[in-house]
N, C-alpha and C positions, 0 to 999 in steps of 0.2 A: 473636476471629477464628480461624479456623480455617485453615493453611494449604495450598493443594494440592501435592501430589507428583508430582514429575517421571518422567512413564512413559520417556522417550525425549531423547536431546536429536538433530536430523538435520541432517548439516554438508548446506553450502551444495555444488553440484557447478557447478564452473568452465565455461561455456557462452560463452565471449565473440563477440559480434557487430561483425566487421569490426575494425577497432580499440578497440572499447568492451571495456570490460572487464567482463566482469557475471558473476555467482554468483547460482546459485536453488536454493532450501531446500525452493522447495516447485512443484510438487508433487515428491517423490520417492522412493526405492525406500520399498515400504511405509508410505506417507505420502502417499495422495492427494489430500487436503482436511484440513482445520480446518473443516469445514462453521459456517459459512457464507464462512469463506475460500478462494481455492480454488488461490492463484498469486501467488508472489512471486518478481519481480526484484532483483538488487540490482547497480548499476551503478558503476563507479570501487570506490575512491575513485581515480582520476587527474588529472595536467596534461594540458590539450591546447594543442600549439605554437600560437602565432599562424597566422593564414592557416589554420587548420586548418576541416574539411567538414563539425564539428559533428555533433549525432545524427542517426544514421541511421532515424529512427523518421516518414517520409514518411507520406501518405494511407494510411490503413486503415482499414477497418470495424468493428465491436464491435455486438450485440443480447444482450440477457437477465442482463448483470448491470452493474457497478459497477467504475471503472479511481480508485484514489486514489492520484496521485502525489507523492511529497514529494524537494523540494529541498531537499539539505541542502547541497551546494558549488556555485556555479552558478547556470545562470538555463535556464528552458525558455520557448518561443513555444508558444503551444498558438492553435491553431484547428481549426475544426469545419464538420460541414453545419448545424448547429441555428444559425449565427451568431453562436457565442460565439467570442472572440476575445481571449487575455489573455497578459502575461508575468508567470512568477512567478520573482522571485529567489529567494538562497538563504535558507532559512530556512523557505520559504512551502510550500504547497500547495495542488491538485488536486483536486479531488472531482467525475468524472465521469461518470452514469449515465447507460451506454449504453440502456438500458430497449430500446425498440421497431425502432431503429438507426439508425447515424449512423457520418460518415465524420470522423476527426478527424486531424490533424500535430500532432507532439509534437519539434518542431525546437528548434534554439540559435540564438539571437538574430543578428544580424548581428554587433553588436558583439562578442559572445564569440568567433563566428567569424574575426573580425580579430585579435583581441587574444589569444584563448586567455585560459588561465587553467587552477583545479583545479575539479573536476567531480565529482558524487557524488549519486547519484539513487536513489531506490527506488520502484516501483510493484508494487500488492498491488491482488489483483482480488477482490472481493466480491460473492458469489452472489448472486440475488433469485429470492424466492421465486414460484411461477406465476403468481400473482395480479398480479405487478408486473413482470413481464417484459418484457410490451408498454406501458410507462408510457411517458408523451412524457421525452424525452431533456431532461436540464438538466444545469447546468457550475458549478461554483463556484471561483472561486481568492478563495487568502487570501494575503494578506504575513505574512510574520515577525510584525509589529506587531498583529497583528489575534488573535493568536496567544498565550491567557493563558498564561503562565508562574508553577504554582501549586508553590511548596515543598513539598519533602519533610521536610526537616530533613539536617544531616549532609551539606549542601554540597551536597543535590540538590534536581532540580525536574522536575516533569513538563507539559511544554505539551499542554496540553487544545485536540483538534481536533474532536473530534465527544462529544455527550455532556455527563455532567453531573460533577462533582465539588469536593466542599470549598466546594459553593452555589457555584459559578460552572459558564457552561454555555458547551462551546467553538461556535465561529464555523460548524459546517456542520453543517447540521439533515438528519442521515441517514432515510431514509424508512421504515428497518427496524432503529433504536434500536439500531444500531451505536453503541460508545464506542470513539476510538481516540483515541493518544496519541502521543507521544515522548518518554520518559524519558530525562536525565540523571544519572549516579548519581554523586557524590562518593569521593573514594579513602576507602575505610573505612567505606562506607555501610550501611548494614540499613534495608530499608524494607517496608512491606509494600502492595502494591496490588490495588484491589478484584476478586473475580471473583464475581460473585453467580450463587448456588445458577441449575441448570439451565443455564448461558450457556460457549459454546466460547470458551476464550483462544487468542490470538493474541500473542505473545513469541515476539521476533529478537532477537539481540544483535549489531547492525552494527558495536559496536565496545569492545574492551577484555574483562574474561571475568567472568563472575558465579557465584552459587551459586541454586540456584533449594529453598530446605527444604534447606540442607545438600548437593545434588549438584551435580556442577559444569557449566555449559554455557559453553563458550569461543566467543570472536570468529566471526562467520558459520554462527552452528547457530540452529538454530532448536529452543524446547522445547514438547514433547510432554503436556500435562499431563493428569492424571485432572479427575475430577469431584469429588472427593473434601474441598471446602473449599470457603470463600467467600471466600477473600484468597491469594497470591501473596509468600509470604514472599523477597525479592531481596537478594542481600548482593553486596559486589565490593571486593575488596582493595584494585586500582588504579584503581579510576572503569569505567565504562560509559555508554554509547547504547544503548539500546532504542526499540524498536516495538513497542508495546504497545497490544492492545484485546482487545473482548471482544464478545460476541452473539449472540442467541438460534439455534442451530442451523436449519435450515429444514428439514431430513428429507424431501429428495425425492428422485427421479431425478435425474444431474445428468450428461447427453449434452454433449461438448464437440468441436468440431471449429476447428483455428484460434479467431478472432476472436469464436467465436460460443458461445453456453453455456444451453441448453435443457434442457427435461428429455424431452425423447424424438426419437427419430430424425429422422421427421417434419418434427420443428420448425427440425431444423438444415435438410435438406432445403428447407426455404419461406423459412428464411434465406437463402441463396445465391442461392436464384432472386429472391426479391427486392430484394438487393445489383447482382446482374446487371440486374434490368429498371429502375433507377437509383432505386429507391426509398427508400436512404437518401440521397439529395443528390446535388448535382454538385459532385467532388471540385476539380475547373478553382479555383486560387485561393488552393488550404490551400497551398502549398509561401510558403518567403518568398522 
């Protein structure tokens, strides 16, 4: 195996909404995409008091690409116009393709609402390519449990969410052979994880600092990698969390406005109007 080298590592820039607290790595300064990644959130880690108003992420719209959420502290309500309708606690995940459009709430439960609790979210938005832009809208949540947990060796393990690895194949069947993951790393660990020739990584490190070939990328950066290998040599002193995948590039246009991500002017244009003439749903309902 051949290791890739680390072009960049791009810290996270502090963006918080209302009381949430969130950090986004991406897109940003000289760093517009990870094609076919195009946006990443990173929410808490925080408590929220009891009695508290929970997320503020009410009815919105999304066309032409893919929202995958993961809970890592917490619980989220998700509904939608497609009639998908699911909680996923902590551990769990998200996999939502906006494709053709749809109005979804991404809320906290009632009970988290009452009781509070610690809270700790990330969503990463995943381009689709022309051909599948207008695809009918579908939703998946998974729990914790549904969720392999495959060894590293050296105290780590990486839960397989999309994809294949070590012949086991994770729980959500991506439509464009996206592999994504969530890595735990062991204090003292050296591992090495796949990136096959041609395919854009995707490495955040939500939490603790790592070595990526010997360079260092700390807590909330996100790394930059060449093409230049087919494996991801990871090392980490004191343990680490990663988010980790990987995926064929899509090489297009890629027009973004708000909630909406096209590949020409146009198409954002026909999105709107067809948001406005209530063509993705009737939002009446998603709130809880």
């Amino acid at each position: 195996m051949t290791g890739r080298s680390l072009i960049a590592a791009h810290p996270a820039a502090r963006d918080d909404i209302a009381d949430l607290v969130t950090r986004r790595p991406l897109p940003g300064p000289g760093l517009p995409q990870i094609d076919p990644f195009l946006f990443l959130n990173h929410h808490g880690p925080q408590t929220y008091p009891p009695g508290n108003a929970g997320l503020p992420f009410g009815p919105h719209p999304h066309r032409g690409f893919e929202t995958v959420t993961f809970i890592l502290e917490g619980s989220l309500a998700h509904h939608d116009t497609g009639g998908h309708a699911y909680v996923v606690d902590a551990g769990g995940v998200q996999w939502m393709t906006a494709g053709s459009g749809l109005i979804h709430a991404e809320l906290s439960p009632p009970a988290f609402q009452r009781d509070g609790g610690p809270m700790e979210i990330l969503q990463l938005w995943v381009n689709l390519p022309a051909r599948l832009k207008m695809t009918a809208p579908r939703y998946t949540g998974v729990q914790a449990d549904a969720i392999p947990a495959l060894p590293l060796g050296q105290g780590s393990a990486l839960r397989l969410i999309a994809g294949s690895f070590d012949g086991k194949q994770g729980p959500v069947e991506s439509l464009t052979s996206v592999f994504m993951s969530v890595v735990a790393l062991g204090q003292g660990a050296e591992v090495y994880l796949p990136a096959p020739a041609g395919r854009s990584v995707f490495l955040y490190v939500v939490r603790g600092g790592i070595t990526v070939g010997g360079a260092p990328v700390r807590e909330w950066h996100l790394a930059e990698l060449d093409r230049d290998g087919d494996s991801v040599a990871v090392a980490s002193d004191g343990g680490a969390l990663l988010l980790f995948g990987h995926a064929d590039p899509i090489d297009e246009p890629v027009v973004a406005h708000g909630p909406f991500v096209m590949n020409r002017r146009e198409e954002i244009t026909q999105a709107i109007h067809d948001y406005q003439a209530g063509k993705f749903g009737d939002p009446a309902g998603l709130r809880l």
